[in-house]
VOVOGU-645839 format. One line per field, with one value per residue: residue number from 0; x, y, z of N, C-alpha, C, O in turn; residue in three letters. Coordinates in steps of 0.02 Angstrom, whole numbers, plus 50000, padded with zeros to 5 digits. Layout:
<pts>
nuvo (NUM;...)
n_c1 (X;...)
n_c2 (Y;...)
n_c3 (Z;...)
ca_c1 (X;...)
ca_c2 (Y;...)
ca_c3 (Z;...)
c_c1 (X;...)
c_c2 (Y;...)
c_c3 (Z;...)
o_c1 (X;...)
o_c2 (Y;...)
o_c3 (Z;...)
selo (ALA;...)
</pts>
This chain:
<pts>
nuvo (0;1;2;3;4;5;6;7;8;9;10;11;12;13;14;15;16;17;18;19;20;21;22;23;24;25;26;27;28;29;30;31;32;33;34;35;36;37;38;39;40;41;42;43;44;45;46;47;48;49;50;51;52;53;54;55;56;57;58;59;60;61;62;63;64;65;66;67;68;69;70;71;72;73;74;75;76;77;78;79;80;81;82;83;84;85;86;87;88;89;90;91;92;93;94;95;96;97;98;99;100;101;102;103;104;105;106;107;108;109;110;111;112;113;114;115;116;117;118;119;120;121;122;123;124;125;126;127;128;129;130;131;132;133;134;135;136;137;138;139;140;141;142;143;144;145;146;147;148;149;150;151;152;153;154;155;156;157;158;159;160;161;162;163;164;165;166;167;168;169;170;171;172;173;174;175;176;177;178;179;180;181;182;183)
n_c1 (52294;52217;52238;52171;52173;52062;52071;52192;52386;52415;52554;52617;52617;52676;52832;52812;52761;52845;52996;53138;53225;53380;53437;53577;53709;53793;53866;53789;53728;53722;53624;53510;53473;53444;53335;53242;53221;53148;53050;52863;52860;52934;53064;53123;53253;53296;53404;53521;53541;53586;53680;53765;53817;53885;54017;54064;54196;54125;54088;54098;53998;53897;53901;53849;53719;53691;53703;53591;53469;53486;53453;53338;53255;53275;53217;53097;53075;53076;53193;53262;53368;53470;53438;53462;53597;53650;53611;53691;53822;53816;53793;53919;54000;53955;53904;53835;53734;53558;53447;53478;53479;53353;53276;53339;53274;53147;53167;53185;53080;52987;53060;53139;53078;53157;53264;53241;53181;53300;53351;53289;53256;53387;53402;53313;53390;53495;53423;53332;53284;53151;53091;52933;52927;52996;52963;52825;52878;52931;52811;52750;52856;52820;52693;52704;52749;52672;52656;52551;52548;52635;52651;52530;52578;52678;52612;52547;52638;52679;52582;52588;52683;52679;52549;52487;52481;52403;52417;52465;52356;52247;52300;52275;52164;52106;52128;52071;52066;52045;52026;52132;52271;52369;52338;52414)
n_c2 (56695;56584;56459;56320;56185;56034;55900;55813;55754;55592;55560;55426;55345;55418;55370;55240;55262;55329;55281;55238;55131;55090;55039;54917;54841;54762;54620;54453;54462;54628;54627;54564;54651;54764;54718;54658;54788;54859;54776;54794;54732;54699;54552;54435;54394;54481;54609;54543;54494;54636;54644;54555;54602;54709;54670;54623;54653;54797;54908;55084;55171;55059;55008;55127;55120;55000;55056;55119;55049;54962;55039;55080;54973;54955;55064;55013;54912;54994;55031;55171;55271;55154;55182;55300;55305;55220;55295;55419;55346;55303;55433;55491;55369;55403;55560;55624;55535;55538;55475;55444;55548;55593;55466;55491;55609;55560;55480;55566;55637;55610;55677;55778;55919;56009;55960;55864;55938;55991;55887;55816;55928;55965;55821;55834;55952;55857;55767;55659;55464;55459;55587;55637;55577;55648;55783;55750;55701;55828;55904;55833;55875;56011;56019;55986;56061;56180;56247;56293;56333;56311;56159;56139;56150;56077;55943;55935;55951;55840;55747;55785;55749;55626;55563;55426;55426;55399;55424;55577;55640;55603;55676;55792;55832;55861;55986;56134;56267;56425;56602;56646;56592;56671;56772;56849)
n_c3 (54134;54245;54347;54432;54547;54536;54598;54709;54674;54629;54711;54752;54651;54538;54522;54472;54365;54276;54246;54152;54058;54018;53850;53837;53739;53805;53904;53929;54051;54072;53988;54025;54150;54088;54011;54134;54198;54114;54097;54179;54295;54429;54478;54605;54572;54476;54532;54528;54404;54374;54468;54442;54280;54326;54375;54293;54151;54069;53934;53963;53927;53916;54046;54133;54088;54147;54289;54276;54261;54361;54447;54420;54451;54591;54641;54595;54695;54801;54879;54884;54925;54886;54750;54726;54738;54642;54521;54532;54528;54371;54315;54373;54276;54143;54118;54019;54003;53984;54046;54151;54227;54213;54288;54410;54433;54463;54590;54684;54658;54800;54894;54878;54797;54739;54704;54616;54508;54460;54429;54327;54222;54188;54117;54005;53937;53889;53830;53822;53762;53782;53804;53867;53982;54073;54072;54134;54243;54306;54295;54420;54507;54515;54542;54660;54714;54729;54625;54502;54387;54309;54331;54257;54137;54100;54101;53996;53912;53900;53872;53749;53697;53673;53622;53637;53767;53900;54027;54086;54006;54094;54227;54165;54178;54277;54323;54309;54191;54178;54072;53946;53872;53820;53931;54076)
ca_c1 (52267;52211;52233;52135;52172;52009;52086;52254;52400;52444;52619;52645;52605;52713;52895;52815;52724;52884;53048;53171;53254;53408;53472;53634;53717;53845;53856;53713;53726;53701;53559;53466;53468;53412;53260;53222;53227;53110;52965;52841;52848;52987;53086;53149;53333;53350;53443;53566;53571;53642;53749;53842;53845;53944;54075;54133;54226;54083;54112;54079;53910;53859;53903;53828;53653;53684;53674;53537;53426;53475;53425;53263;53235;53288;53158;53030;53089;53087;53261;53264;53449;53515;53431;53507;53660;53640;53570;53758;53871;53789;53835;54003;54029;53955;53884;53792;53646;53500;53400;53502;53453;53256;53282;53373;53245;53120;53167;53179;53018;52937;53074;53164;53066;53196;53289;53201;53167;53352;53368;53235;53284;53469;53384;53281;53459;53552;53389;53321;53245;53082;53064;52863;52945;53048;52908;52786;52904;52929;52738;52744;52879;52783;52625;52695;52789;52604;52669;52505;52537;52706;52627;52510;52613;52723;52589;52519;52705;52705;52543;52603;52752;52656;52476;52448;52505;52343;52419;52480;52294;52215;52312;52251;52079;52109;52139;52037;52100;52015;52057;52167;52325;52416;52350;52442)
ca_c2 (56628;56554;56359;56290;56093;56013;55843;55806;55732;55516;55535;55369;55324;55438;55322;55173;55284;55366;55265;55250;55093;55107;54988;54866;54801;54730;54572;54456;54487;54675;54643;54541;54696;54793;54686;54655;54855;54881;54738;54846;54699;54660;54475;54441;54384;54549;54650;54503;54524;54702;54654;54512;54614;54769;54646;54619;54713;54851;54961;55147;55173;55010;55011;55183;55093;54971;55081;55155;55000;54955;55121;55080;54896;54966;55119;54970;54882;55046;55033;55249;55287;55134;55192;55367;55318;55183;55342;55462;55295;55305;55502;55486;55354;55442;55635;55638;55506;55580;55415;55445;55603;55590;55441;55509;55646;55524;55434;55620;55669;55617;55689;55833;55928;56053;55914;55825;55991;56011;55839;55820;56010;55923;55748;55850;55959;55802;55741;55587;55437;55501;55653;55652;55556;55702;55820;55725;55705;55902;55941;55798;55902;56067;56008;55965;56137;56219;56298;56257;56326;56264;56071;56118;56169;56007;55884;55965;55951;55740;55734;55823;55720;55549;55580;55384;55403;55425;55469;55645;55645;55611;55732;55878;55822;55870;56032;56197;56332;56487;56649;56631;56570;56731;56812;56837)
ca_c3 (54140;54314;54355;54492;54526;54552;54629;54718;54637;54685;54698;54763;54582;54478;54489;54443;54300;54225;54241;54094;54060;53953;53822;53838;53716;53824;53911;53911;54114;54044;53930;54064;54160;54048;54019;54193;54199;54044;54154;54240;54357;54464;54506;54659;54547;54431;54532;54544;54328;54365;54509;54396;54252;54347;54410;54223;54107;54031;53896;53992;53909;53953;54142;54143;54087;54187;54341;54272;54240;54434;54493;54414;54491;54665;54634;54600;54747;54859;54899;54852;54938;54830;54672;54715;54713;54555;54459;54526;54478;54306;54293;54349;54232;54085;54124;53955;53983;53990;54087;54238;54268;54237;54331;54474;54469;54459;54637;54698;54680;54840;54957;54845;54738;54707;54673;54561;54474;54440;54384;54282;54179;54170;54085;53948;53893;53873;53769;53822;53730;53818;53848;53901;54047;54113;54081;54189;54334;54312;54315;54473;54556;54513;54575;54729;54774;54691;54577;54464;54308;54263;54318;54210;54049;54105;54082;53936;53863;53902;53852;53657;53652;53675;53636;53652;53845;53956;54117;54069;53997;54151;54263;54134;54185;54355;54319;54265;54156;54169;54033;53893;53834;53806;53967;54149)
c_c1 (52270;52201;52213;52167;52103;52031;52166;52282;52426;52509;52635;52635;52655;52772;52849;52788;52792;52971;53076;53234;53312;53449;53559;53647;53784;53855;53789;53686;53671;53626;53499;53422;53410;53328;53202;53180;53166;53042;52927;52845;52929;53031;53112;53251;53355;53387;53516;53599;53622;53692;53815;53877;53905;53998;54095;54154;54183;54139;54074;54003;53870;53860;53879;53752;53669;53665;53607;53486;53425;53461;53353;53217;53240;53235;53106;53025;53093;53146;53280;53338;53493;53502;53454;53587;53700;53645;53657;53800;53857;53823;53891;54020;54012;53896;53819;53723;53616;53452;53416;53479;53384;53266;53295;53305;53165;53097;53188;53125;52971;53003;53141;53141;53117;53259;53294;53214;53257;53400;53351;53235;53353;53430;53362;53331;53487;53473;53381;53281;53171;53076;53001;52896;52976;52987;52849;52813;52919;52865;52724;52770;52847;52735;52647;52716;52727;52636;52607;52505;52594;52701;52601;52539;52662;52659;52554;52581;52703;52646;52559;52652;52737;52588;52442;52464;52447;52347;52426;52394;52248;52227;52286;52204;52066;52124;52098;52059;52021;52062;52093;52232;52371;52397;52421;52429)
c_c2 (56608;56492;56336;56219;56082;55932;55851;55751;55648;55519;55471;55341;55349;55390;55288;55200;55318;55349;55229;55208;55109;55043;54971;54836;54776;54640;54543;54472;54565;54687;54625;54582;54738;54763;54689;54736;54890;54847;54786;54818;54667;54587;54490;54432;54444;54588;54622;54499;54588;54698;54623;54545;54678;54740;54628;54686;54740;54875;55027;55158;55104;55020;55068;55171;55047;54987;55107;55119;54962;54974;55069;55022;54914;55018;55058;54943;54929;55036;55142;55282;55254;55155;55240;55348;55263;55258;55414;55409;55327;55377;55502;55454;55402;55508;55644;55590;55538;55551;55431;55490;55612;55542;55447;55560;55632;55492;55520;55651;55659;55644;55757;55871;55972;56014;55887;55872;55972;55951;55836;55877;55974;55868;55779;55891;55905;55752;55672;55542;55452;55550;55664;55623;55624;55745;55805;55735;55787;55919;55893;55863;55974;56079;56016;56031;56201;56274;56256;56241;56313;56198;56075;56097;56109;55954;55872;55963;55871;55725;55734;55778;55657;55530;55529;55376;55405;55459;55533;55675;55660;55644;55797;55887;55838;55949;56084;56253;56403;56548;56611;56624;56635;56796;56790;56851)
c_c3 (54214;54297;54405;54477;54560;54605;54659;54664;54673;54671;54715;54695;54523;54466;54445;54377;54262;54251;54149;54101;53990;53925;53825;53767;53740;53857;53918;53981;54102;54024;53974;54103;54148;54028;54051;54201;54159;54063;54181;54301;54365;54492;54538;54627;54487;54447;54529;54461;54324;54390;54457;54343;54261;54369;54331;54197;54054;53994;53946;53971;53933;54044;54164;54117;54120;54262;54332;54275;54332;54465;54485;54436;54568;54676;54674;54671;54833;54899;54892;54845;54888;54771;54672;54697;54648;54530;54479;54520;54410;54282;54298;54302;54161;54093;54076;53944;54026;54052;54152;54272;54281;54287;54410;54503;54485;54531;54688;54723;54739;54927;54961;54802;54691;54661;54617;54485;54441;54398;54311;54211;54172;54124;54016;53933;53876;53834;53776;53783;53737;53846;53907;53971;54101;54120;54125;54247;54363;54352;54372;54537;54555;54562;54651;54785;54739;54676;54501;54385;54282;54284;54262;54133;54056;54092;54026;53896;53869;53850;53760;53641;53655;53686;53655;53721;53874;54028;54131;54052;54076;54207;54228;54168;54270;54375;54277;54234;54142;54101;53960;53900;53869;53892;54028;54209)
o_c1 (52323;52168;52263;52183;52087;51991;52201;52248;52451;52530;52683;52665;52673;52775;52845;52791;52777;53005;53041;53283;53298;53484;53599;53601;53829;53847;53738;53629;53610;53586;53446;53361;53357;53275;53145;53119;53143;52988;52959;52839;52965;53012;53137;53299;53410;53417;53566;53659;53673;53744;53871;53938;53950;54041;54155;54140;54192;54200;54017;53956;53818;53818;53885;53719;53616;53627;53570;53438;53374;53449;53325;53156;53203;53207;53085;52973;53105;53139;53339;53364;53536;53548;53480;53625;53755;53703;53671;53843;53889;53869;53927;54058;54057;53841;53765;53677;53631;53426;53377;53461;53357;53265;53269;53283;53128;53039;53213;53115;52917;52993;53174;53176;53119;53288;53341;53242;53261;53449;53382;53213;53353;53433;53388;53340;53513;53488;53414;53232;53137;53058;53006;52884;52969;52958;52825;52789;52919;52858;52666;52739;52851;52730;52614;52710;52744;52643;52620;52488;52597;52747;52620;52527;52688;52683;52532;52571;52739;52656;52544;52666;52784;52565;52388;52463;52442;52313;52399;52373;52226;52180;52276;52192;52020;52130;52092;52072;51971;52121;52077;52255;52396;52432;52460;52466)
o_c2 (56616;56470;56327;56197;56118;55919;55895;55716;55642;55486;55455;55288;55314;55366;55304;55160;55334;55395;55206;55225;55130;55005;55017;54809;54770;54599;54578;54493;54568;54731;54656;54573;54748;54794;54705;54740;54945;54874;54828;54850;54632;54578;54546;54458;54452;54617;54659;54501;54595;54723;54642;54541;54692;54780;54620;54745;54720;54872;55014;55149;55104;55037;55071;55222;55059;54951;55115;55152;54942;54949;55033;55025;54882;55013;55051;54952;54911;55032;55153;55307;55283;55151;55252;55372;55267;55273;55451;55437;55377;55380;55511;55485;55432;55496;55667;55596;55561;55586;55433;55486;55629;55569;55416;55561;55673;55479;55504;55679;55690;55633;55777;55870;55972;56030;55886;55856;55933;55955;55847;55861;55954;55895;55753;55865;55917;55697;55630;55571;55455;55559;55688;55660;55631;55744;55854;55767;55804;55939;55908;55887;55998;56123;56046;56046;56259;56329;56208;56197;56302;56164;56040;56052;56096;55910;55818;55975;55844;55697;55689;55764;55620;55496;55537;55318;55462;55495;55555;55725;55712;55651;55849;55943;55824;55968;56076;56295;56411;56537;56557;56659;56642;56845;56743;56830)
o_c3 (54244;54250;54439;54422;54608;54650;54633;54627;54729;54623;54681;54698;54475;54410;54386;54330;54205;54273;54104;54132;53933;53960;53815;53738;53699;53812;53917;53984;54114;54037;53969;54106;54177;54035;54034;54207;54175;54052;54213;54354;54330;54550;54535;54656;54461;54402;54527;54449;54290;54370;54440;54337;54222;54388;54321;54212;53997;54003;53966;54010;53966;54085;54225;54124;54150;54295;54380;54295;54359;54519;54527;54439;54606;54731;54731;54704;54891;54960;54904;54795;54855;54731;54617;54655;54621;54519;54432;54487;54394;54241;54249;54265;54131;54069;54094;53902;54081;54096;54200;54331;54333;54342;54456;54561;54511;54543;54742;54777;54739;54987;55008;54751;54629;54609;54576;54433;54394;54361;54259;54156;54114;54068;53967;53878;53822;53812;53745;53760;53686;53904;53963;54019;54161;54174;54154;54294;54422;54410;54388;54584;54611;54606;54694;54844;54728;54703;54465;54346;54222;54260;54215;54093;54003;54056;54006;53836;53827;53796;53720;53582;53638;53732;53683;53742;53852;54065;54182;54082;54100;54246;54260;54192;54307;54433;54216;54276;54107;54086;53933;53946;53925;53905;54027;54254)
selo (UNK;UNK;UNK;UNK;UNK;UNK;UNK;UNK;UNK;UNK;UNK;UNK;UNK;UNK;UNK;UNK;UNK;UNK;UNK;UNK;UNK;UNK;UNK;UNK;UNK;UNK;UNK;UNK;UNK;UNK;UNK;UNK;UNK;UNK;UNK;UNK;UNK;UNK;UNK;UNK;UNK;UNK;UNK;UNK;UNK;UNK;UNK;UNK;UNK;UNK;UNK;UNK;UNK;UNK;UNK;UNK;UNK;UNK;UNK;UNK;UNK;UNK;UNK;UNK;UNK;UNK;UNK;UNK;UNK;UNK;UNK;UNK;UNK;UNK;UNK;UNK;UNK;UNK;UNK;UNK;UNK;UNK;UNK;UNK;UNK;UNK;UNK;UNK;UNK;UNK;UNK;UNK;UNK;UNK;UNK;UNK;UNK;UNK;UNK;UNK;UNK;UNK;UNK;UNK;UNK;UNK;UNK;UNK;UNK;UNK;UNK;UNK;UNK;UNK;UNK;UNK;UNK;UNK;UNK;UNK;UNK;UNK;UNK;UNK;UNK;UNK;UNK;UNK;UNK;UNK;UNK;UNK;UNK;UNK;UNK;UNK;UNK;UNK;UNK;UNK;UNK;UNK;UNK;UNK;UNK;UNK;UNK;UNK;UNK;UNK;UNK;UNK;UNK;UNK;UNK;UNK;UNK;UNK;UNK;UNK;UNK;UNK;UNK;UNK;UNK;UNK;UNK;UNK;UNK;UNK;UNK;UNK;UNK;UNK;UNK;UNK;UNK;UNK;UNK;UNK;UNK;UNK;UNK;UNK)
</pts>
């Protein structure tokens, strides 16, 4: 199988297309957060929801979405360094969410791909609420170190796991497949 790309890819577009807000049920500080986090659109007072709610007493899973939901407001906000190190709080506190790591590899992708890559492959073992998310930012970081045909088979995997998504859609469309399937 040969893969030509017919168009380049807009990375300045992928964060804001595949961040991964994770639920609170801790304070309402917490939950605010979390909200804020879950907006596609940003307020100038949500990161000030995450700050208050990290100065109380979390339960570990919460304060470990809590970094994660601040990562993802500081992303929006192009803050990148602070959302890096929101998105390694979050792991130290709890190793096992999944958000942190797409996330992390998420705010990665325009200045690590190997990075990203290694996040992103960490986020989908630990099994995230969204997978297609991780798989996109894969076939992002793929694309970008042209490696063609494992973008491709990454956006063709977001695309399968969330057929009503379009954006995974519309990167296929940018792409030509020559041969078959089963060749190499």
């Amino acid at each position: 199988m040969r893969i030509t790309l017919i168009t380049g890819l807009m990375i300045a577009a992928v964060p804001a297309t595949i961040q991964a807000a994770v639920v609170t049920i801790g304070s309402s500080n917490a939950h605010l957060c979390y909200e804020s986090a879950r907006r596609s659109v940003a307020r100038g007072e949500d990161i000030a929801f995450c700050d208050a709610a990290l100065e109380e007493n979390l339960m570990a899973r919460d304060r470990a979405a809590t970094f994660v939901n601040r990562g993802v407001l500081r992303i929006r906000a192009k803050e990148h360094d602070l959302a890096l190190a929101d998105f390694e709080s979050a792991i130290a506190v709890d190793e096992t969410l999944g958000e942190a790591y797409l996330n992390k590899g998420v705010a990665l992708l325009d200045v690590d791909d190997d990075g990203a890559v290694a996040a992103l492959t960490k986020a989908l073992v630990l099994k995230p609420e969204r997978p297609q998310l991780a798989h996109f930012g894969l076939a992002a970081a793929f694309e970008n170190k042209g490696d063609l045909r494992r973008a491709y088979r990454e956006y063709r995997a977001a695309a399968e796991l969330d057929p009503r998504w379009s954006v995974p859609r519309a990167e296929l469309r940018r792409f030509r497949v020559a041969g078959t399937e089963g060749q190499h």
